[in-house]
C-alpha positions as CSV (number, residue, x, y, z in Angstrom):
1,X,6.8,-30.3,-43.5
2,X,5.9,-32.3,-40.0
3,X,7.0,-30.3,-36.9
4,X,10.2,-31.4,-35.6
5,X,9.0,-29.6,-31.7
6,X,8.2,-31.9,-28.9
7,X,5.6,-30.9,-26.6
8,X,7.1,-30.8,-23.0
9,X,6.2,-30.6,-19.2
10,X,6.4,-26.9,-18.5
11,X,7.2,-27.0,-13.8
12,X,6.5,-23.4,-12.1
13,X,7.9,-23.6,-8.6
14,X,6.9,-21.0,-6.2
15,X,9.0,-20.5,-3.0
16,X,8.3,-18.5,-0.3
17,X,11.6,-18.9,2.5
18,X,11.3,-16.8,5.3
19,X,12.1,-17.7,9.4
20,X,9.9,-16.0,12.0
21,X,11.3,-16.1,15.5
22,X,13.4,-19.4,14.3
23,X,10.0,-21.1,12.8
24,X,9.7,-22.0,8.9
25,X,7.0,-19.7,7.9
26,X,7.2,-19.8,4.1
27,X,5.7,-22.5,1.4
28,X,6.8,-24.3,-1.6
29,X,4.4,-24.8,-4.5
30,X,4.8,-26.6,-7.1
31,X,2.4,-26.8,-10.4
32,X,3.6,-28.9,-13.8
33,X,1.7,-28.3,-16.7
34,X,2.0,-31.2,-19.6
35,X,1.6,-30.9,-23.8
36,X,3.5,-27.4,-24.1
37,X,4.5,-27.0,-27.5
38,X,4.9,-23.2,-27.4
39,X,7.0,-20.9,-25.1
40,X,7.1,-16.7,-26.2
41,X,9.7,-14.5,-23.9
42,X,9.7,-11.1,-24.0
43,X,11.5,-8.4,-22.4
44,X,10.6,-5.0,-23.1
45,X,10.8,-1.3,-22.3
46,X,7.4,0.0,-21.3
47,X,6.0,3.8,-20.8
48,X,3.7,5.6,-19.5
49,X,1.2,5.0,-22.9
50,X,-0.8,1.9,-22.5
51,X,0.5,-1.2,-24.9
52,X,-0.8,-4.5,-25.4
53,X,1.3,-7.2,-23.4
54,X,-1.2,-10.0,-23.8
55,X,-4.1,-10.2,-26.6
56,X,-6.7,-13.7,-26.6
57,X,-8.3,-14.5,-29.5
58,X,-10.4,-18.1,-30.2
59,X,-9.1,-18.9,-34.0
60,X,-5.4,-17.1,-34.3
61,X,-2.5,-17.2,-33.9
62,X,-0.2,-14.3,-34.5
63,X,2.5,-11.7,-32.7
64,X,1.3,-11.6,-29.7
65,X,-1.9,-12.4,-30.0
66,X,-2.6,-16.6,-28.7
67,X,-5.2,-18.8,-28.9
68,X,-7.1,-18.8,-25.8
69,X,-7.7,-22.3,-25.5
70,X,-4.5,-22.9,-25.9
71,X,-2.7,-20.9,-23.6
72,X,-1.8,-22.7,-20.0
73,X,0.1,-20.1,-18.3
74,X,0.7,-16.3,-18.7
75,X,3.3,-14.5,-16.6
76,X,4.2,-10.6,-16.0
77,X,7.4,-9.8,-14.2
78,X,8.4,-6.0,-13.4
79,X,11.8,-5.8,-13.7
80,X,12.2,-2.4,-12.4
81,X,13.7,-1.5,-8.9
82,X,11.5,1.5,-8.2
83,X,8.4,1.9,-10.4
84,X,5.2,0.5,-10.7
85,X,3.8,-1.5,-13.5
86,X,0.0,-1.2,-14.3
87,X,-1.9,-4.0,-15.8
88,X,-5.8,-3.1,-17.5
89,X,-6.9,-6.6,-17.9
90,X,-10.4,-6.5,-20.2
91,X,-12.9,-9.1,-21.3
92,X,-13.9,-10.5,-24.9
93,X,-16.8,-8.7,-25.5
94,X,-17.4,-5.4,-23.9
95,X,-14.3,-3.1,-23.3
96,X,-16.5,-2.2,-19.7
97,X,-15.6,-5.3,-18.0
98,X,-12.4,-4.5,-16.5
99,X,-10.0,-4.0,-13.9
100,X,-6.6,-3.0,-13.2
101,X,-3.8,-4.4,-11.0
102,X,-0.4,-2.8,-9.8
103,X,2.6,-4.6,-10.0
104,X,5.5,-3.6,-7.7
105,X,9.2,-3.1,-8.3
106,X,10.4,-6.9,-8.6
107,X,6.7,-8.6,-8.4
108,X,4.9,-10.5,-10.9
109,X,1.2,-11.3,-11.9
110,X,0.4,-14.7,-13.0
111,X,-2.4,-16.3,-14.5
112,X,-2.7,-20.3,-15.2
113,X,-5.2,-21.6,-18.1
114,X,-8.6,-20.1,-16.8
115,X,-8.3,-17.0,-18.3
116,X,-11.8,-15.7,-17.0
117,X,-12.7,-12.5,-13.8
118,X,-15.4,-10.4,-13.2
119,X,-15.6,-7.4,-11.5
120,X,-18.8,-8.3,-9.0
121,X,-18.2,-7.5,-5.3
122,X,-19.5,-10.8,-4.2
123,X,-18.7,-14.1,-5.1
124,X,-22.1,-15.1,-5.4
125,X,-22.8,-12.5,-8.0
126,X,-20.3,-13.5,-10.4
127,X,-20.4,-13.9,-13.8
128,X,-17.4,-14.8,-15.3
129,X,-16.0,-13.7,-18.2
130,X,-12.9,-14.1,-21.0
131,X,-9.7,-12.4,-20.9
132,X,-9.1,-10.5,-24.3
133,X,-6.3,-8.2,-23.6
134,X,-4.3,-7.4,-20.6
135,X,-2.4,-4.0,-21.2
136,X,0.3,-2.8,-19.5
137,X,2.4,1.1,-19.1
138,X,4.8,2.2,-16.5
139,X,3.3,4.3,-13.6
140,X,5.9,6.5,-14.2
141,X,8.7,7.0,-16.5
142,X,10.0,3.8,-17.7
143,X,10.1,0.4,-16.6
144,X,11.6,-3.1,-18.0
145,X,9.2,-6.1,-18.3
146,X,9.3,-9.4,-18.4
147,X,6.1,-11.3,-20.3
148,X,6.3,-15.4,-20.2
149,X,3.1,-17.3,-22.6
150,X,3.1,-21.2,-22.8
151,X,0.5,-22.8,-25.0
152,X,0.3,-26.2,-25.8
């Protein structure tokens, strides 16, 4: 069976308004990204035990698990009003390359297709390396999130 799913032009606008003294102060940005085939939403209720939001793998495809290559943009809303949302985001190979990022009440983390950090103080020092997982748990409690993966 051929695939009846045409690949479309995937536009994240980014939109900061805000007046300062009666200036313009904020920016609008905005970023298409062609030959998405592949969308995944997902909402979902997140505690304070670590879960897997995001896993990258070179070969396979499968519940949430993407092809690296593929994917072209990766988004993390928290959706809670009071509580933070903690992200672990580790590399490919060695669980020791990591680092973590808090997500406020309302904020979101975003990621286009590089897929790549490294934890080196200096930019000059840095060796990049893959994504493989990013993990996510409420700071507290329990929080609603919002997870957004296009692939092409």
């Amino acid at each position: 069976m051929a695939s009846t799913v045409t690949p479309a032009t995937l536009t994240v606008t980014i939109d900061e308004d805000i007046f300062l003294h009666g200036v313009q102060c904020g920016g609008k940005n905005t970023h298409t990204i062609t030959n998405i085939a592949e969308m995944s939403r997902r909402i979902m209720t997140l505690g304070t035990t670590e879960v897997t939001l995001l896993q990258l793998d070179n070969t396979a495809n499968a519940a949430g698990t993407f092809i690296r290559s593929a994917v072209k943009w990766f988004r993390v809303t928290n959706l809670d009003d009071a509580i933070n949302l903690v992200l672990l985001v580790s590399d490919a190979d060695s669980p020791s390359e990591a680092f973590e990022v808090e997500v406020g009440p309302g904020e979101s983390f975003l990621l286009g297709d590089a897929l790549r950090f490294d934890t080196a103080t200096s930019i000059s020092g840095a060796t990049l390396v893959n994504i493989r997982d990013i993990n996510g748990a409420a700071a507290s409690s329990t929080i609603d999130v919002e997870v957004i993966v296009a692939s092409t």
